[in-house]
SETORKE-225131 format. One line per 2 residues: number of its first residue (from 1); their letters; for each residue x, y, z of C-alpha. Coordinates in nm, 2 decimals, padded with zeros to 4 digits. Each point is the difference from the previous one (the first is absolute). Layout:
# residues N
NUM = A = X:Y:Z | ...
//
This chain:
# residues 251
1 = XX = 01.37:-00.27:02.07 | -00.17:00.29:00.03
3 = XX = -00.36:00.12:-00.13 | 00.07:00.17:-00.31
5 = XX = -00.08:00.33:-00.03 | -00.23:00.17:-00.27
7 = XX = 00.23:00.11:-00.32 | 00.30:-00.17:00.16
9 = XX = 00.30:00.03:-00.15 | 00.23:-00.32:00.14
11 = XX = 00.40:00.01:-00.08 | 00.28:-00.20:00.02
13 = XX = 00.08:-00.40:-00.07 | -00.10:-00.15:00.28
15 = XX = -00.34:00.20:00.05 | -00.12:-00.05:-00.31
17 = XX = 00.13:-00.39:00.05 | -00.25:00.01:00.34
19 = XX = -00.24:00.18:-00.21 | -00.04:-00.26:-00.26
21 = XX = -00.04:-00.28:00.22 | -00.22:00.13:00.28
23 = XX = -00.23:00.30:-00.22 | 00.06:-00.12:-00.31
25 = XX = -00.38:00.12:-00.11 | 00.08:00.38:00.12
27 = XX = 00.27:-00.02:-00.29 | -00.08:00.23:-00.26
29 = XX = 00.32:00.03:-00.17 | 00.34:-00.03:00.03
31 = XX = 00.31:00.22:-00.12 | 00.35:-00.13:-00.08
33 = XX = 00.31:00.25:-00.03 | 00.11:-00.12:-00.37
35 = XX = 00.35:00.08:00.04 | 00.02:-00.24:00.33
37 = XX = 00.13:-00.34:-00.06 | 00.05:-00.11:00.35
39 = XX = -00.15:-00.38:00.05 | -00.26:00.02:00.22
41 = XX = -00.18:00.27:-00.20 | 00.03:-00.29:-00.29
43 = XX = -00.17:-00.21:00.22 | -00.25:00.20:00.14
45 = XX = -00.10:00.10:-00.43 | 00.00:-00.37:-00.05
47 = XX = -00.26:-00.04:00.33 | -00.22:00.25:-00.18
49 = XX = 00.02:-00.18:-00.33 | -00.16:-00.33:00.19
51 = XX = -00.23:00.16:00.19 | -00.16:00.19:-00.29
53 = XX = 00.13:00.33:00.19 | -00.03:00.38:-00.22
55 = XX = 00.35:00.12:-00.01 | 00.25:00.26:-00.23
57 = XX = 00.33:00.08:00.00 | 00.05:00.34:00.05
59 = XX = 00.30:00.23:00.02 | 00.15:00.07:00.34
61 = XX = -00.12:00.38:00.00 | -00.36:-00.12:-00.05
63 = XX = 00.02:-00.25:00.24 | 00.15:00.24:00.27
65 = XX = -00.30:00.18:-00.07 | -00.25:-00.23:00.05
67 = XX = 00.13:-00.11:00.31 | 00.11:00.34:00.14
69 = XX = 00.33:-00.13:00.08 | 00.32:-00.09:-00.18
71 = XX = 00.03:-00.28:00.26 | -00.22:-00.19:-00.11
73 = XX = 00.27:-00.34:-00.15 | -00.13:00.05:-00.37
75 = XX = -00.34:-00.12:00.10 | -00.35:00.18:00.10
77 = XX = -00.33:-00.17:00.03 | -00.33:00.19:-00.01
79 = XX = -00.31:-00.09:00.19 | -00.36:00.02:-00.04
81 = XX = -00.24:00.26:00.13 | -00.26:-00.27:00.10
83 = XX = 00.09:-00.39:00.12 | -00.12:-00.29:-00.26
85 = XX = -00.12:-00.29:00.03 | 00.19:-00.36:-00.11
87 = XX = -00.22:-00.22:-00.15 | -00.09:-00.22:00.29
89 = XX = -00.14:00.32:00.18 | -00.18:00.11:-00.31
91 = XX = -00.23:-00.34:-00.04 | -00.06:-00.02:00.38
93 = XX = -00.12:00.36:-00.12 | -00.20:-00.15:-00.25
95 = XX = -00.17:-00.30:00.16 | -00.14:00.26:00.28
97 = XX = -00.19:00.20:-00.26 | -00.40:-00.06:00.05
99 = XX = -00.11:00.14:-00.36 | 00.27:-00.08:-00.34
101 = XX = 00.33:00.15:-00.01 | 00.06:00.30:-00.19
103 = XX = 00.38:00.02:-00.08 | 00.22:00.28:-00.24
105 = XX = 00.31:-00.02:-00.16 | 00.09:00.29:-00.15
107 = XX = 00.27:-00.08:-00.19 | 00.30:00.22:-00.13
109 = XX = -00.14:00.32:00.14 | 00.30:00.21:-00.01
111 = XX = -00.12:00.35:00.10 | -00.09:00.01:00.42
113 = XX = -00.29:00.30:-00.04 | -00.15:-00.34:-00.18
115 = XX = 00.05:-00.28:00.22 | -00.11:00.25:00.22
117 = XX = -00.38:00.09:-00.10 | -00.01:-00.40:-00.09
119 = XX = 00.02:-00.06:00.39 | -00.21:00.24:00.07
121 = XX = -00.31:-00.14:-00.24 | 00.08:-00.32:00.05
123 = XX = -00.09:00.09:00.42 | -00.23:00.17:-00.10
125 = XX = -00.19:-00.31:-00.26 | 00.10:-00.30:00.28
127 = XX = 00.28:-00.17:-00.11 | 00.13:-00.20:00.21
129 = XX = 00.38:-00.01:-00.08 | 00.26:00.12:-00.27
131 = XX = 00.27:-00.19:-00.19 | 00.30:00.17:-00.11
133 = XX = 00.28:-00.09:-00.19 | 00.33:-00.02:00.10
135 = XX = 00.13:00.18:-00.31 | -00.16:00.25:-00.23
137 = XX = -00.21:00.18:00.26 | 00.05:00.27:00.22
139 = XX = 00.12:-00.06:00.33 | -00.28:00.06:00.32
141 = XX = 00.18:00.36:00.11 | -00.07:00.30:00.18
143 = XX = -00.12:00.16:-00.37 | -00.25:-00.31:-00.03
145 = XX = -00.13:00.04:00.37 | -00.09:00.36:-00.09
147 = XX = -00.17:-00.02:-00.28 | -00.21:-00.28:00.10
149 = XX = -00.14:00.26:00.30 | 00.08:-00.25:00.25
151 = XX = -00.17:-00.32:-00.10 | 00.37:-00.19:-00.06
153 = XX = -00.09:-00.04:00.40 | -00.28:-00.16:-00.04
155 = XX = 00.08:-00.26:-00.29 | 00.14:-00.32:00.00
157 = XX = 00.33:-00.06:-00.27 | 00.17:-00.31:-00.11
159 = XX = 00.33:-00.01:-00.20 | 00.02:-00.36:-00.09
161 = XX = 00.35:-00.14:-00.07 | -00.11:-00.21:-00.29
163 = XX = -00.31:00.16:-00.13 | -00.07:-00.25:-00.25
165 = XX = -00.04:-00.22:00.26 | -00.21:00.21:00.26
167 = XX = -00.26:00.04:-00.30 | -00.04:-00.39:-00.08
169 = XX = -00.06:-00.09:00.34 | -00.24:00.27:00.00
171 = XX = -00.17:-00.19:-00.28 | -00.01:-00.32:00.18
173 = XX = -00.17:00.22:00.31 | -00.29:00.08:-00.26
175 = XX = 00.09:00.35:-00.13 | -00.06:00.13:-00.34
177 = XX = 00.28:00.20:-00.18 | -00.13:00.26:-00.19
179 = XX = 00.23:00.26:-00.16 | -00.12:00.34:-00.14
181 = XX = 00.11:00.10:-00.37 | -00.10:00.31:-00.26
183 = XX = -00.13:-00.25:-00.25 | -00.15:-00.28:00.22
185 = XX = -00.32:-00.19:-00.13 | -00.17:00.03:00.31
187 = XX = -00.13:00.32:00.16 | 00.04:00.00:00.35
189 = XX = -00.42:00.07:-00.06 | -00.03:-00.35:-00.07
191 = XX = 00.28:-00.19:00.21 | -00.11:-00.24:00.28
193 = XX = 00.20:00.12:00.32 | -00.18:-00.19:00.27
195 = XX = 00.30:-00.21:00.04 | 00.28:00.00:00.20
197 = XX = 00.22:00.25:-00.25 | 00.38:00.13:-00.06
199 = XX = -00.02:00.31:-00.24 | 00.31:00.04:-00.18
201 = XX = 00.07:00.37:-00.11 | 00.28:00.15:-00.25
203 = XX = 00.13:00.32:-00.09 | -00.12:00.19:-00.27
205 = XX = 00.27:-00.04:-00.24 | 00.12:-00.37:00.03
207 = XX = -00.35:-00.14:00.13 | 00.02:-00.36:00.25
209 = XX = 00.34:-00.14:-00.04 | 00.02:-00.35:-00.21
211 = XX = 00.13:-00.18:00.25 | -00.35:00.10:00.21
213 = XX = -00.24:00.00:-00.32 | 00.05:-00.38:-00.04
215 = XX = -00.16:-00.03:00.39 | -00.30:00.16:-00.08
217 = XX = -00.33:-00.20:-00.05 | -00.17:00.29:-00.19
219 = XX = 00.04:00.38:-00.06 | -00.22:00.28:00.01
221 = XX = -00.04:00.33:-00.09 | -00.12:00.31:00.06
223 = XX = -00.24:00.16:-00.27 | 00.11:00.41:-00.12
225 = XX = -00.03:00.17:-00.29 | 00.25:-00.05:-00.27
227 = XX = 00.09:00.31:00.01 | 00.19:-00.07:00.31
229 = XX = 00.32:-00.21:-00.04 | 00.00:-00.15:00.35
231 = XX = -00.07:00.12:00.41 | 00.28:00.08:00.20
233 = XX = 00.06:-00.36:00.25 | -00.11:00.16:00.33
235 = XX = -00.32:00.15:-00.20 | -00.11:-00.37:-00.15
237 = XX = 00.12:-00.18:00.29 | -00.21:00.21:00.21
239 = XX = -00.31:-00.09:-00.26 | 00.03:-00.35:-00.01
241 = XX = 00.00:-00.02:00.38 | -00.30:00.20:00.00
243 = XX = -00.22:-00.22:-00.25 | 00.18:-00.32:00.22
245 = XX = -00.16:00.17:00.32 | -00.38:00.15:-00.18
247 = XX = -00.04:-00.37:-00.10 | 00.06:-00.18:00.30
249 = XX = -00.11:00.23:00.24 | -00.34:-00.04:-00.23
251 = X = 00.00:-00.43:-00.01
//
């Protein structure tokens, strides 16, 4: 199969079918024509369903949209702008690293302009890779490469296909999972972060998702005045990477 383009759109049953099982990391979602009932569509929605895929069901006018064709067999897949890693390329990552990992996961970051500025600081404070989820966060577009003033080139993502997972053997490799919350105990003044470290992120309105919050060892947060309900993610993403980087860079 061929290399996939940046912001490819793939059509079309069997396409998607060689998409899945040769690029299956590139996936970012995948759109069904909900009016379509032919079989292999049904399987190809079951495929996603085991394999932890994003897809919707869409109507057809949509989908002829978003794949810029009404040829397209009820089915569209879009692809990332930038290739991820699997998991066994993300630890061979890790076990190169000469000073402790630094990892992000900024979880259900819906807006691009934000996923955006986080590359860009995260670049900018050495971390070494990002985590995304499959569902819940913005895909890696053109929008997200923009904003993020070209540093999407020069990090590193993974989209794990069990997430759960990816973090627990993560544990067993030594990291710390620290999430960052409004209301924390600790101040990210007085947080230890000379270990090897994933930094889970939420929005501003729904915070760290549960099903994340019960991974993380501790949570900090960032000290402001009361007057001030909460930071826009990018903004205390982009502080919290900072106070990471001022205390190691000073140990």
């Amino acid at each position: 199969m061929k290399t996939i383009e940046k912001d490819k759109v793939i059509y079309g049953i069997h396409p998607v079918e060689e998409l899945i099982k040769h690029r299956i990391n590139d996936i970012e979602n995948i759109y069904f024509d909900n009016s379509t009932a032919k079989s292999e569509l049904f399987e190809l929605l079951k495929l996603c369903r085991s394999q932890r895929l994003p897809y919707q069901l869409i109507p057809r006018k949509n989908l002829d949209k978003i794949s810029g064709t009404t040829k397209n067999q009820g089915i569209a897949a879009v692809c990332s702008y930038e290739r991820y890693l699997d998991n066994d390329e993300l630890f061979s990552f890790l076990e190169t690293l000469s000073t402790p990992g630094l990892l992000l996961l900024p979880a259900s970051v819906e807006d691009p302009g934000n996923l955006g500025a986080i590359i860009r600081s995260a670049v900018a404070f050495g971390v070494d890779a990002i985590l995304l989820e499959r569902k819940n966060t913005t895909s890696l577009n053109s929008t997200v490469a923009k904003t993020s003033a070209g540093m999407i080139e020069q990090m590193k993502f993974c989209k794990p296909r069990n997430l759960e997972k990816t973090i627990a053997e993560l544990i067993r490799y030594g990291y710390k999972i620290v999430g960052a919350e409004a209301d924390a105990a600790i101040s990210i003044r007085q947080a230890d972060f000379s270990t090897p470290l994933l930094v889970i992120t939420g929005n501003e309105h729904k915070g760290i998702p549960s099903y994340l919050r019960k991974l993380c060892d501790e949570y900090i947060q960032i000290p402001i005045q009361n007057k001030v309900e909460s930071l826009n993610v990018s903004a205390a993403t982009s502080i919290i990477l900072y106070e990471i980087h001022s205390q190691r860079t000073a140990k």
